[in-house]
VOKOL-56921 format. One record per residue: x, y, z of N, C-alpha, C in turn. Coordinates in steps of 0.2 Angstrom, whole numbers, plus 5000, padded with zeros to 4 digits. Example, Ala and Ser with C-alpha at 12.3 -4.5 7.8 and 13.67 -1.06 7.14 Angstrom:
BEGIN
<rec n_xx="5066" n_yy="4972" n_zz="5039" ca_xx="5062" ca_yy="4978" ca_zz="5039" c_xx="5066" c_yy="4984" c_zz="5039"/>
<rec n_xx="5064" n_yy="4989" n_zz="5035" ca_xx="5068" ca_yy="4995" ca_zz="5036" c_xx="5064" c_yy="5000" c_zz="5039"/>
END
This chain:
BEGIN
<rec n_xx="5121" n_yy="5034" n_zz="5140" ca_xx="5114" ca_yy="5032" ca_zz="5143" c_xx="5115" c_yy="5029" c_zz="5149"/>
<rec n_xx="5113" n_yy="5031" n_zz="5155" ca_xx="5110" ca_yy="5028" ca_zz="5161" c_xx="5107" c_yy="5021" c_zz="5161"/>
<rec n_xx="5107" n_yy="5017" n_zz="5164" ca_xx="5103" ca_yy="5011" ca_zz="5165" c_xx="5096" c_yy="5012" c_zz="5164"/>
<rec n_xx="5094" n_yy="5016" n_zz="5169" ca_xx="5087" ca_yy="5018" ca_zz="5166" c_xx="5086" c_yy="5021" c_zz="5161"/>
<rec n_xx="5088" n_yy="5025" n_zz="5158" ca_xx="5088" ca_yy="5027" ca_zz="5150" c_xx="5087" c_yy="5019" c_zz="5148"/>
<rec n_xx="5091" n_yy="5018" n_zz="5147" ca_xx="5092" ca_yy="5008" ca_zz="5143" c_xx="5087" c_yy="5005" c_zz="5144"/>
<rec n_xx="5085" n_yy="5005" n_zz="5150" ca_xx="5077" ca_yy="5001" ca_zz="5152" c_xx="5072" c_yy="5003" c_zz="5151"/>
<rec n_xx="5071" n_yy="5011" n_zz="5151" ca_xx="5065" ca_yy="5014" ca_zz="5148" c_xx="5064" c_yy="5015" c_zz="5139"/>
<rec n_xx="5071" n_yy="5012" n_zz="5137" ca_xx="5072" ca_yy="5013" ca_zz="5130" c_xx="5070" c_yy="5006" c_zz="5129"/>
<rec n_xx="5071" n_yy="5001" n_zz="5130" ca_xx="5068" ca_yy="4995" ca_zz="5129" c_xx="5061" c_yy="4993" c_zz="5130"/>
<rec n_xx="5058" n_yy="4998" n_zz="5137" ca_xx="5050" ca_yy="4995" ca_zz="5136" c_xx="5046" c_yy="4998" c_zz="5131"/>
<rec n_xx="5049" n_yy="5004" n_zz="5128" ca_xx="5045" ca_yy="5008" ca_zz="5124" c_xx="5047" c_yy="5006" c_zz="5116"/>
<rec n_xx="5053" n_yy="5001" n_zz="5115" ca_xx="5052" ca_yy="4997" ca_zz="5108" c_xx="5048" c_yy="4990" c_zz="5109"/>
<rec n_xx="5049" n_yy="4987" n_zz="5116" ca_xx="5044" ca_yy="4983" ca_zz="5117" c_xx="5036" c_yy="4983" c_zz="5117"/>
<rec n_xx="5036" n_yy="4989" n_zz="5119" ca_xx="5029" ca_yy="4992" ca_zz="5117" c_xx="5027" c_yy="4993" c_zz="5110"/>
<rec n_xx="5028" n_yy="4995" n_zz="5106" ca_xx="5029" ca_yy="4997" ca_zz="5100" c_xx="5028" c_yy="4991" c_zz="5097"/>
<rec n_xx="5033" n_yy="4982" n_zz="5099" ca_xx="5031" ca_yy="4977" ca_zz="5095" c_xx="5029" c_yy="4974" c_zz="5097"/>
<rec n_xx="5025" n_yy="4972" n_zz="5102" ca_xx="5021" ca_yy="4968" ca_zz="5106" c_xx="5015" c_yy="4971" c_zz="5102"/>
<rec n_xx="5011" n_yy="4977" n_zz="5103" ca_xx="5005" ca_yy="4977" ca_zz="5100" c_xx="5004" c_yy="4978" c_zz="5093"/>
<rec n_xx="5011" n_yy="4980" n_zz="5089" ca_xx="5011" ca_yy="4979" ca_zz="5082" c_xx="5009" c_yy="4972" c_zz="5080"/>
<rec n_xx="5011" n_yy="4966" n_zz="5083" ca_xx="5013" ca_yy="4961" ca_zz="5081" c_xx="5006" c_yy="4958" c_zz="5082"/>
<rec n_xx="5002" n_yy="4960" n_zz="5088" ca_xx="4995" ca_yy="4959" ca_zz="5092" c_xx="4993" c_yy="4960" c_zz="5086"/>
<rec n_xx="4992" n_yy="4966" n_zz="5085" ca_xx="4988" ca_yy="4970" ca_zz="5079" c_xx="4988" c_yy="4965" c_zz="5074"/>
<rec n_xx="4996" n_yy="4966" n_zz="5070" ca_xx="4995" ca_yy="4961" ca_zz="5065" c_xx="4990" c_yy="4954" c_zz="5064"/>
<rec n_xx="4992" n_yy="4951" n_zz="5069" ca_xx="4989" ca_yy="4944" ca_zz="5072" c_xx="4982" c_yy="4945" c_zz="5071"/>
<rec n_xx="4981" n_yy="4947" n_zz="5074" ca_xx="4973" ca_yy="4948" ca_zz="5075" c_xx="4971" c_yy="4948" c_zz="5069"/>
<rec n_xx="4971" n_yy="4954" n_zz="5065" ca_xx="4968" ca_yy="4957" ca_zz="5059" c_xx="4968" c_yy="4952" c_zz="5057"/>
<rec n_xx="4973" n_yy="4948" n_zz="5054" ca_xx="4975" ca_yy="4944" ca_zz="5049" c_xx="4970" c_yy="4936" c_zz="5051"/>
<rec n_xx="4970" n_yy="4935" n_zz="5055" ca_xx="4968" ca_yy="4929" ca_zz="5058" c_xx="4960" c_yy="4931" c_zz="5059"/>
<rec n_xx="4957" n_yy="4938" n_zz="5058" ca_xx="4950" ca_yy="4940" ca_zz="5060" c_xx="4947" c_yy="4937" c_zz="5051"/>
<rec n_xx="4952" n_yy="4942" n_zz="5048" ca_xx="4951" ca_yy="4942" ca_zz="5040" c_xx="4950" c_yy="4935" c_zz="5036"/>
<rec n_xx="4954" n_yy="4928" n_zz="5041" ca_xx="4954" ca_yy="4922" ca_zz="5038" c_xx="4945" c_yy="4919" c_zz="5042"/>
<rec n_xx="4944" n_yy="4923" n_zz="5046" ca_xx="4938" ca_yy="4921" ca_zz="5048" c_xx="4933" c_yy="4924" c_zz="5046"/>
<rec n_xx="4934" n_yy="4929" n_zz="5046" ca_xx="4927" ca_yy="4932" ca_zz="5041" c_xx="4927" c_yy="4928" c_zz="5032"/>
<rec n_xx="4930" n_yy="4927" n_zz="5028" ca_xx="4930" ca_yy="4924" ca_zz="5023" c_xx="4933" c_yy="4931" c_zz="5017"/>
<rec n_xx="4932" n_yy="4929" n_zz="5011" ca_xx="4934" ca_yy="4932" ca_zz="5005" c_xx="4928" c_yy="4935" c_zz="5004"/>
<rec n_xx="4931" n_yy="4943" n_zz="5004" ca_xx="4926" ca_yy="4948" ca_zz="5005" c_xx="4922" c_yy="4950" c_zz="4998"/>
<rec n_xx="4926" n_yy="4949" n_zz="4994" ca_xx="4923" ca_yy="4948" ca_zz="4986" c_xx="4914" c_yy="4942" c_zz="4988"/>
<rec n_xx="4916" n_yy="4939" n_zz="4990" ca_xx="4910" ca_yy="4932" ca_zz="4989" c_xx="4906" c_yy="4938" c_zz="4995"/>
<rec n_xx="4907" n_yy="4939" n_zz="4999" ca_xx="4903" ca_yy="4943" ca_zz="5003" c_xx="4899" c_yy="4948" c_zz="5002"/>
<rec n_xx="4903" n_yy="4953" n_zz="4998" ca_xx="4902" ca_yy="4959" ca_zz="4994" c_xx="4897" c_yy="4957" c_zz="4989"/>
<rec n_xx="4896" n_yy="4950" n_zz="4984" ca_xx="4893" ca_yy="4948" ca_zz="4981" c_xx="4887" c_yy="4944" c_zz="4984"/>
<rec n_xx="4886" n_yy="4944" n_zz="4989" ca_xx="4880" ca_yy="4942" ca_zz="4991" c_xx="4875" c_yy="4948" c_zz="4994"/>
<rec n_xx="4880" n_yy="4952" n_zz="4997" ca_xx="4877" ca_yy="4955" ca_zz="5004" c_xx="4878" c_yy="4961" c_zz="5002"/>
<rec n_xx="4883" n_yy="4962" n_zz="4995" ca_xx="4882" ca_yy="4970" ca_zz="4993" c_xx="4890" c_yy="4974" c_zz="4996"/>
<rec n_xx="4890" n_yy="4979" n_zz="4996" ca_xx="4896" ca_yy="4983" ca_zz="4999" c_xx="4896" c_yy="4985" c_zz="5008"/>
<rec n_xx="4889" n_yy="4986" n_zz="5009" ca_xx="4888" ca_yy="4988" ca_zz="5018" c_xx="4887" c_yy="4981" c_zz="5021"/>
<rec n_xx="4886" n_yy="4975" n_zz="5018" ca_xx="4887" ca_yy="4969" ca_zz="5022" c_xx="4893" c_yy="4966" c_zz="5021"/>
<rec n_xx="4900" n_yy="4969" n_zz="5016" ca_xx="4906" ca_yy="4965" ca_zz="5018" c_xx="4907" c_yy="4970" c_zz="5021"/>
<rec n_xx="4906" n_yy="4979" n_zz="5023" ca_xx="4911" ca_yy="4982" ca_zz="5030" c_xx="4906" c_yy="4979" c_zz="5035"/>
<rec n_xx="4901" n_yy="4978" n_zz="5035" ca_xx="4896" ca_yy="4975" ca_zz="5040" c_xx="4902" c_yy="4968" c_zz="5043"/>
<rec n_xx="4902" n_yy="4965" n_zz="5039" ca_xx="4906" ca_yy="4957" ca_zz="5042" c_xx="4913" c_yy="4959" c_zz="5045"/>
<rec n_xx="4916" n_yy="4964" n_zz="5043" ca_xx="4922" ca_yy="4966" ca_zz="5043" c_xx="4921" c_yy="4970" c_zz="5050"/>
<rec n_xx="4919" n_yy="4974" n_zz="5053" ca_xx="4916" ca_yy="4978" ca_zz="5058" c_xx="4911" c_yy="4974" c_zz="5064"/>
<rec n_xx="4910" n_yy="4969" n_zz="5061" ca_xx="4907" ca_yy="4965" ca_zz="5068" c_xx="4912" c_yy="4960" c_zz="5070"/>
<rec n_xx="4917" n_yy="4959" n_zz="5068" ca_xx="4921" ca_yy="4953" ca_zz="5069" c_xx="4924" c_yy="4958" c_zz="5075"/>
<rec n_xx="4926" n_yy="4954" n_zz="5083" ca_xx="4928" ca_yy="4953" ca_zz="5089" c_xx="4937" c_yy="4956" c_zz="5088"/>
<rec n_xx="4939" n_yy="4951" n_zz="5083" ca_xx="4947" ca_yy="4950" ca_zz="5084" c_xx="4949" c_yy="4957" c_zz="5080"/>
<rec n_xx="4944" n_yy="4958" n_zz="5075" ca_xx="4946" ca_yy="4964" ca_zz="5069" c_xx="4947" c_yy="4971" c_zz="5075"/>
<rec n_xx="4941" n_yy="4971" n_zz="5077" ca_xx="4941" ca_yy="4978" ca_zz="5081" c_xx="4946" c_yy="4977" c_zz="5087"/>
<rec n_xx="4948" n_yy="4972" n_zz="5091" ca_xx="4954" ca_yy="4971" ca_zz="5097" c_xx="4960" c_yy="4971" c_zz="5091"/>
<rec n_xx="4961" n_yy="4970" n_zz="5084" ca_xx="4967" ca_yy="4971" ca_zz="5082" c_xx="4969" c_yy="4977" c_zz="5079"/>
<rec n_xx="4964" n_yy="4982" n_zz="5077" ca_xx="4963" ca_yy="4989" ca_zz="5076" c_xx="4964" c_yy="4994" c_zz="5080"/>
<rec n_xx="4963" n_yy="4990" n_zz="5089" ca_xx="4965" ca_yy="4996" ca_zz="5096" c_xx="4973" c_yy="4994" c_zz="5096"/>
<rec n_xx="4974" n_yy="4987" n_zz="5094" ca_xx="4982" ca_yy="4984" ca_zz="5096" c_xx="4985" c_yy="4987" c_zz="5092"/>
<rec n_xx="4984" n_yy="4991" n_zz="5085" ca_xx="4985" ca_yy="4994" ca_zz="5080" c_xx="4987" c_yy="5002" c_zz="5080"/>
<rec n_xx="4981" n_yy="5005" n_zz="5084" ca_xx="4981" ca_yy="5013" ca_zz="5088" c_xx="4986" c_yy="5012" c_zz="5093"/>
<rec n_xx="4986" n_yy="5008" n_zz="5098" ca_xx="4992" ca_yy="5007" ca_zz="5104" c_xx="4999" c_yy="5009" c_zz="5100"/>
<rec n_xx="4999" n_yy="5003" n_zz="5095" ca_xx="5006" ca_yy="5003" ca_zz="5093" c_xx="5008" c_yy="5010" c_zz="5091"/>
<rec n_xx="5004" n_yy="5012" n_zz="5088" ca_xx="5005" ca_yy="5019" ca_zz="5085" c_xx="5007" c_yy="5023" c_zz="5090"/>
<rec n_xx="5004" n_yy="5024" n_zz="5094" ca_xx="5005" ca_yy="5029" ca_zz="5099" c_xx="5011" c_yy="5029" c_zz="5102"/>
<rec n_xx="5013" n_yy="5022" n_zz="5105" ca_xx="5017" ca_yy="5019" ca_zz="5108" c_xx="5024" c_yy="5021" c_zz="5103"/>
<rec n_xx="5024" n_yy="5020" n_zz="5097" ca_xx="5028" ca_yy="5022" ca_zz="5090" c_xx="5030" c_yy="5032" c_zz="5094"/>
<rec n_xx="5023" n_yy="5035" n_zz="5093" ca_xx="5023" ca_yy="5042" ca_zz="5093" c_xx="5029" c_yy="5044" c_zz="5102"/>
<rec n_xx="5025" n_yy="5040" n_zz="5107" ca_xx="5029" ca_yy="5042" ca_zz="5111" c_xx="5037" c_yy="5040" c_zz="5112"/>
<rec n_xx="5039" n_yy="5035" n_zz="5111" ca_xx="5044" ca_yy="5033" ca_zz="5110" c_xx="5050" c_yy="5038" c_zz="5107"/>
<rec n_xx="5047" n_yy="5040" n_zz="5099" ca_xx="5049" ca_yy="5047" ca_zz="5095" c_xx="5052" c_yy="5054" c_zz="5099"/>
<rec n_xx="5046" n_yy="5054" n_zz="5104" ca_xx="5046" ca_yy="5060" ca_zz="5107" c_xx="5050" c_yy="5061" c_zz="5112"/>
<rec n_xx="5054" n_yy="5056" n_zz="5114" ca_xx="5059" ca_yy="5053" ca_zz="5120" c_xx="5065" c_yy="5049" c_zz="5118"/>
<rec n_xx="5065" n_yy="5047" n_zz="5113" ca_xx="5071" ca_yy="5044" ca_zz="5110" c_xx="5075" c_yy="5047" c_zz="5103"/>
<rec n_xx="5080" n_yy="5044" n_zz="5100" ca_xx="5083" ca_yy="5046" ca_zz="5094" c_xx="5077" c_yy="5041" c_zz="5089"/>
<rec n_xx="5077" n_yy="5046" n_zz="5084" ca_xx="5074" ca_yy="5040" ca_zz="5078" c_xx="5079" c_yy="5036" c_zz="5076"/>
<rec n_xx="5085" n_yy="5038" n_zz="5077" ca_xx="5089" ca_yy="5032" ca_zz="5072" c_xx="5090" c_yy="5026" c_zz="5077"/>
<rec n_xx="5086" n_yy="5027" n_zz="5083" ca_xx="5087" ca_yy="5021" ca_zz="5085" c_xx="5079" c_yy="5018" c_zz="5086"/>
<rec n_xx="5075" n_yy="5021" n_zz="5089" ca_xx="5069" ca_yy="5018" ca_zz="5087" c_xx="5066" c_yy="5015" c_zz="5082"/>
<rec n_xx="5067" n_yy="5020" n_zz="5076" ca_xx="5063" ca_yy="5016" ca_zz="5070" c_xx="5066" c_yy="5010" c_zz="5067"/>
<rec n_xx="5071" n_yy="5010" n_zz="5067" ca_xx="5074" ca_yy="5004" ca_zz="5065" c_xx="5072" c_yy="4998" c_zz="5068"/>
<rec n_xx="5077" n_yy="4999" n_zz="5076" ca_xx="5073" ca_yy="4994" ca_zz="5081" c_xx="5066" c_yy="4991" c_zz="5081"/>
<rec n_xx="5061" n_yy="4997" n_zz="5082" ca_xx="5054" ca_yy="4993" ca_zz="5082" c_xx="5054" c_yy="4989" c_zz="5075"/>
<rec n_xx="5056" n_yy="4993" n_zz="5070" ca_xx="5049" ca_yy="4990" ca_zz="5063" c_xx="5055" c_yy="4982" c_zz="5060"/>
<rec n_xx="5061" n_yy="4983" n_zz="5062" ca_xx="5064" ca_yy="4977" ca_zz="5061" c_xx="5062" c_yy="4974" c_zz="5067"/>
<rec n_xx="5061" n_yy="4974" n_zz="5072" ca_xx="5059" ca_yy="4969" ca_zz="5077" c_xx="5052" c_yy="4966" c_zz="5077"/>
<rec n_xx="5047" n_yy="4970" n_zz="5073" ca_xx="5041" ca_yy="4969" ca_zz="5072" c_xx="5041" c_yy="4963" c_zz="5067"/>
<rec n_xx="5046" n_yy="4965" n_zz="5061" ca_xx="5045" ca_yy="4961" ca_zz="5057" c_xx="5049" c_yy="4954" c_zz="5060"/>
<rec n_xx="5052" n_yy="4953" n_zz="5063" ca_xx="5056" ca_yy="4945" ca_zz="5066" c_xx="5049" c_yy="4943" c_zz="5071"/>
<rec n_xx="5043" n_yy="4945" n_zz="5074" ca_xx="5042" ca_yy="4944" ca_zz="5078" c_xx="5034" c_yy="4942" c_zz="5075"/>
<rec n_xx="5033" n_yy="4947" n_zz="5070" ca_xx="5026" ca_yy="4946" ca_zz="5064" c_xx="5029" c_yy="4936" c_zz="5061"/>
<rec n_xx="5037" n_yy="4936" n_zz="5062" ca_xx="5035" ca_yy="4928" ca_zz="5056" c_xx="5034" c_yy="4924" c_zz="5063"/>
<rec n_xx="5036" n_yy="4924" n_zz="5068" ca_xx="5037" ca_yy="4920" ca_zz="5074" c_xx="5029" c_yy="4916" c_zz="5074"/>
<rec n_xx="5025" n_yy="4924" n_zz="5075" ca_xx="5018" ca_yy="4925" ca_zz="5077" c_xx="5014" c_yy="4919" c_zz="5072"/>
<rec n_xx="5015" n_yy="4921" n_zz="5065" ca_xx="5012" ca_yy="4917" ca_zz="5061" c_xx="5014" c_yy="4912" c_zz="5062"/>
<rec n_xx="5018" n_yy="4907" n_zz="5062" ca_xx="5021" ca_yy="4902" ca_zz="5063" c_xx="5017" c_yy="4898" c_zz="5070"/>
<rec n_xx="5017" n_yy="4902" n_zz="5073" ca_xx="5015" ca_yy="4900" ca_zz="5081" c_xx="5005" c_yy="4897" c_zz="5080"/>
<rec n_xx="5003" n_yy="4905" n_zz="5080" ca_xx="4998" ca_yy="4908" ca_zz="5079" c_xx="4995" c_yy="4906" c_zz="5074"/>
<rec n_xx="4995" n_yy="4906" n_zz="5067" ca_xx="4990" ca_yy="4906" ca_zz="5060" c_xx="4993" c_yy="4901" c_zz="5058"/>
<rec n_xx="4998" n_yy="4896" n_zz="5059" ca_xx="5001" ca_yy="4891" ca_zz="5057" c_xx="5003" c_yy="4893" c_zz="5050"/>
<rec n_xx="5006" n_yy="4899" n_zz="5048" ca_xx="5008" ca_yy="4898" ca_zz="5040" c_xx="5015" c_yy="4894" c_zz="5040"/>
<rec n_xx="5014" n_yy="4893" n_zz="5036" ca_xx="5023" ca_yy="4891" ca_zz="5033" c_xx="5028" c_yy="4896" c_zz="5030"/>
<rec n_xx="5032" n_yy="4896" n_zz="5037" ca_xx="5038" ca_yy="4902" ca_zz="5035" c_xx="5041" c_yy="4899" c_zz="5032"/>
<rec n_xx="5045" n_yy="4900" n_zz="5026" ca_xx="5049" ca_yy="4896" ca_zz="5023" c_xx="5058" c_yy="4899" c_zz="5026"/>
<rec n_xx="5061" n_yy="4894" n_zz="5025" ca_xx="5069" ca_yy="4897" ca_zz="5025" c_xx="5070" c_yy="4905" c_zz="5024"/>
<rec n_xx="5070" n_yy="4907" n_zz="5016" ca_xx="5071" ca_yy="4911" ca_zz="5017" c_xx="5068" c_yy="4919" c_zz="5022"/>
<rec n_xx="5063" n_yy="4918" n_zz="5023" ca_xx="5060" ca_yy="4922" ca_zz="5030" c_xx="5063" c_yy="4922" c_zz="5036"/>
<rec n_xx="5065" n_yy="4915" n_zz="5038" ca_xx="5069" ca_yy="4914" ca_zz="5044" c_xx="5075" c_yy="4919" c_zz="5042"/>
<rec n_xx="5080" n_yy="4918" n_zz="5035" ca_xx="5086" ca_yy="4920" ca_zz="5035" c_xx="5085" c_yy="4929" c_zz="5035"/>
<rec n_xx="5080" n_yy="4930" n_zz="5033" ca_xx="5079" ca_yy="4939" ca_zz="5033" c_xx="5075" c_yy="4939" c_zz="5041"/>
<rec n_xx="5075" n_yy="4936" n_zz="5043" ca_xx="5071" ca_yy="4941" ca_zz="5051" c_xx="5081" c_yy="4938" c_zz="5056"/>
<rec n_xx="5085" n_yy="4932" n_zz="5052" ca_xx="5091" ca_yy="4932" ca_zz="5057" c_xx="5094" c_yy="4938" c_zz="5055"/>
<rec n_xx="5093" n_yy="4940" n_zz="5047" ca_xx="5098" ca_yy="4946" ca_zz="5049" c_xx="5095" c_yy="4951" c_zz="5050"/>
<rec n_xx="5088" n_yy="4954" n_zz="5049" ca_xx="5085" ca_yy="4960" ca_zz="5055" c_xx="5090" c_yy="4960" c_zz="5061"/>
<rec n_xx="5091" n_yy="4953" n_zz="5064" ca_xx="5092" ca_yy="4954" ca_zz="5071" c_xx="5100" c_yy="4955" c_zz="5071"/>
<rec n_xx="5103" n_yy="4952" n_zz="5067" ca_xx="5109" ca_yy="4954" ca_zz="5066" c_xx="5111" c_yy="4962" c_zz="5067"/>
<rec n_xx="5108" n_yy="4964" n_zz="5059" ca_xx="5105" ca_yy="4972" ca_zz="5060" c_xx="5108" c_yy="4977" c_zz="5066"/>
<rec n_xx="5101" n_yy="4975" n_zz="5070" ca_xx="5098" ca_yy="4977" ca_zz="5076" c_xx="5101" c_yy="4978" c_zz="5080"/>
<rec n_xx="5106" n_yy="4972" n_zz="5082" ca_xx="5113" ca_yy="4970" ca_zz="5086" c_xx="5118" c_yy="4975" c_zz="5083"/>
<rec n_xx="5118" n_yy="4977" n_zz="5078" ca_xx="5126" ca_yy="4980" ca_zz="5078" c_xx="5122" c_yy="4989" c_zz="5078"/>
<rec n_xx="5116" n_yy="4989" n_zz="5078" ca_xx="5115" ca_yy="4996" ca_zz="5078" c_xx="5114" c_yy="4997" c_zz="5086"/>
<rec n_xx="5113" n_yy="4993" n_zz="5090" ca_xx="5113" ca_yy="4995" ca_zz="5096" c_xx="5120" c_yy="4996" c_zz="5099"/>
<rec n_xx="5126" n_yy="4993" n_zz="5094" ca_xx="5132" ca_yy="4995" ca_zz="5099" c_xx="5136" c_yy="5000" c_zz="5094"/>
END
């Protein structure tokens, strides 16, 4: 591969994880806003918990970050090997999803989390050479 091959193959798994991970984020952090859609659904019925879900800001920006991804996935595929894209992205997605929550949604990644996204990247390291 060319340099530019190499640099064009990296913004297009960096594309791929960057709005995967958006996506993720968002959804997930809309979801803890809107509340438990059970308690919802029992007040407001079935078209008032897609109603809650469908008015929320973050849900619908985490749903286009979600189409991007995809796309971004699709072209990617059309231009690269999948044995090296698929891997790449959706293991880099997932080291980058615990990063996010930690950062972002303040969950508690435990050890073991930390020890499967180091060896994703391990992984990832030895498929790239």
């Amino acid at each position: 591969m060319t340099p530019l091959q190499i640099l064009t193959t990296i913004a297009m798994i960096a594309s791929v994880v960057i709005t995967a991970t958006a996506g993720d984020i968002l959804t997930a952090s809309a979801m803890r806003q809107i509340g438990d859609l059970d308690v919802i659904r029992a007040r407001r019925g079935m078209l008032g918990a897609i109603a809650a879900v469908l008015s929320n800001g973050r849900f619908g920006v985490g749903v286009v970050c979600l189409a991007l991804s995809f796309f971004s996935l699709l072209f990617a595929l059309s231009h690269r090997e999948l044995s090296l894209i698929g891997p790449a992205a959706t293991s880099l997605t997932f080291v980058t999803n615990a990063v996010a929550a930690k950062i972002f949604l303040k969950e508690n990644v435990d050890r073991r989390r930390w020890t499967a996204a180091l060896l994703v990247c391990v992984g990832v390291t030895l498929l790239a050479f």
